[in-house]
Each structure stands twice: as C-alpha cells, then as structure tokens.
MARDRENPA-864777 format. One record per residue (C-alpha): x, y, z; residue number from 1. Coordinates in steps of 0.5 Angstrom, whole numbers. Example, Ala and Ser with C-alpha at 12.3 -4.5 7.8 and 13.67 -1.06 7.14 Angstrom:
REM MARDRENPA-864777
+-------+-------+-------+-----+
|     X |     Y |     Z |   i |
+-------+-------+-------+-----+
|    25 |    -9 |    16 |   1 |
|    27 |    -2 |    14 |   2 |
+-------+-------+-------+-----+
END
This chain:
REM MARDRENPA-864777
+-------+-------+-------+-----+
|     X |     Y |     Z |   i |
+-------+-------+-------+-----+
|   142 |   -48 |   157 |   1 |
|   135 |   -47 |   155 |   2 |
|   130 |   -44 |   159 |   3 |
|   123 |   -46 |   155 |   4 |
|   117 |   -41 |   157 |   5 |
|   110 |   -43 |   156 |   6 |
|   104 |   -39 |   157 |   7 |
|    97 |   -42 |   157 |   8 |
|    90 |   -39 |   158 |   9 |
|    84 |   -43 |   160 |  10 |
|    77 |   -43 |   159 |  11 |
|    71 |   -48 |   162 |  12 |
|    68 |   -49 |   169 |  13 |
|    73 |   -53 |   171 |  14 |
|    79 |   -49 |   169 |  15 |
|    82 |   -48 |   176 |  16 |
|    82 |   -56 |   177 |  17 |
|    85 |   -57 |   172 |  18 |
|    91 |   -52 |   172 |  19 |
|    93 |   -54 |   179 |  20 |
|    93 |   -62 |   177 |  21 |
|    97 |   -60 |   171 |  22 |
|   102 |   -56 |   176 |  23 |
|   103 |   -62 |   180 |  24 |
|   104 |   -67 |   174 |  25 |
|   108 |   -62 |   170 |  26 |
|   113 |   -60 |   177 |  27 |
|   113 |   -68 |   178 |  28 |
|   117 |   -69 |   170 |  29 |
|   125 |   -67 |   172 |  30 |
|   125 |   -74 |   176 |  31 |
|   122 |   -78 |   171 |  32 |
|   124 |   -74 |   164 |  33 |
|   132 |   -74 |   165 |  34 |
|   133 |   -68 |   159 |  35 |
|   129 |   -64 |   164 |  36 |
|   133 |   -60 |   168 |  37 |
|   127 |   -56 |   172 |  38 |
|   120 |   -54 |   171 |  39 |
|   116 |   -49 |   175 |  40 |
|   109 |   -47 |   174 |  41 |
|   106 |   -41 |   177 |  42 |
|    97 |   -40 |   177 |  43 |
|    95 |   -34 |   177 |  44 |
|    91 |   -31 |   182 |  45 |
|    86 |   -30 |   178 |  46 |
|    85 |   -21 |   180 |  47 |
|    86 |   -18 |   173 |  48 |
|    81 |   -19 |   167 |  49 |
|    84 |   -21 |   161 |  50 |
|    91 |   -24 |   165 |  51 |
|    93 |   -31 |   162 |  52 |
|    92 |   -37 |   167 |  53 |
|    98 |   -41 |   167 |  54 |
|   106 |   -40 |   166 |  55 |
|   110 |   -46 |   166 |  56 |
|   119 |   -44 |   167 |  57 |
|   122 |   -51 |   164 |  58 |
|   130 |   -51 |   163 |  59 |
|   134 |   -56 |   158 |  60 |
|   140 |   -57 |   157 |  61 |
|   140 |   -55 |   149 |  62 |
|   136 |   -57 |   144 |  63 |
|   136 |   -63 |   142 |  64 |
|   134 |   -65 |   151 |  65 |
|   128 |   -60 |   149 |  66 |
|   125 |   -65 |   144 |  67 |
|   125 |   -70 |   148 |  68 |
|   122 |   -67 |   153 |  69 |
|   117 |   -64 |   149 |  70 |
|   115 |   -71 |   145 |  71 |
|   115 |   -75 |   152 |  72 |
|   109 |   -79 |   153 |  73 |
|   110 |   -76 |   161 |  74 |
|   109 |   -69 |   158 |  75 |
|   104 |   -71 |   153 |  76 |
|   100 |   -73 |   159 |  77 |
|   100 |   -67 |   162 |  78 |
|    99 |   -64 |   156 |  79 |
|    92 |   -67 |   156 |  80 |
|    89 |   -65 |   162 |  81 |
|    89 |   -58 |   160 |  82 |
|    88 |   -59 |   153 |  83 |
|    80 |   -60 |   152 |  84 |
|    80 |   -52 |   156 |  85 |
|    86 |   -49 |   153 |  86 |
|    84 |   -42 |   150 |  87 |
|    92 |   -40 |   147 |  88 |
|    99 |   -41 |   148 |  89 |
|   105 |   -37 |   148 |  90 |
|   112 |   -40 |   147 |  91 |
|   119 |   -37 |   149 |  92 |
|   125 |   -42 |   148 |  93 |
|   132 |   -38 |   149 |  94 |
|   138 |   -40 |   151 |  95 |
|   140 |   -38 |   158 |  96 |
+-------+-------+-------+-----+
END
C-alpha cells in the first residue's frame, strides 16, 4: 500500500472556489481511477498565516497504481483547476 501525500498552497481572488471545486473532482476519482484506492482532501480553515491551503491523502496499491493514477486524464483534470493559482506543492509518497 502507498499512502501519496500532497500539500498544496494557492494564491489569487478565487482560491477559496477553486479548492473546494478540486475537493469535490479530487474525491469523486476512486470511482473513476481503478488503482486508486481512496482520496481525501482537507481545506484549511484559513486561521493561521503562512498554513498551506489544501492536503490531499490518496492510497494506491503499490507503485506502479500511483503512476497511473498520477498520469490519468481524470486526475489532470483536477489538477488544472488549481493549477493557474498553485503558489507550492509538497509530496510525500510512503508505504503504508
């Protein structure tokens, strides 16, 4: 099993919009991308300055289900809603 950990931080007017439309397409993949397993997001409350915006928790199999997951056009998709806005990105992939 590999957990896929990913943080993101935004910038823009519309950034709040545009988190919660990725939580919804993001959370909606497991049913369309057969190697993913799970995926959650989380958007942050938005209370403490300098916090990232978005975490997402995804699970795959192994390795070779986390490429396909991450090369899929759904999930590219989703990517570029966030994309124009994306400020940094921090991964952790880790066997779990």
């Amino acid at each position: 099993m590999i957990k896929h950990i990913v943080m993101f931080r935004l910038e823009g007017e519309d950034k709040a919009a545009a988190a919660a439309r990725f939580k919804k397409e993001i959370e909606a993949l497991p049913a369309v991308i057969p190697q993913l397993l799970s995926a959650e997001v989380g958007l942050d409350l938005g209370h403490i300055a300098g916090n990232w915006d978005i975490v997402l928790t995804a699970t795959c199999r192994d390795e070779a289900d986390l490429a396909a997951y991450a090369g899929h056009p759904a999930h590219l998709a989703c990517v570029a809603v966030i994309k124009p806005m994306l400020a940094g990105r921090a991964c952790v992939d880790y066997p779990a």
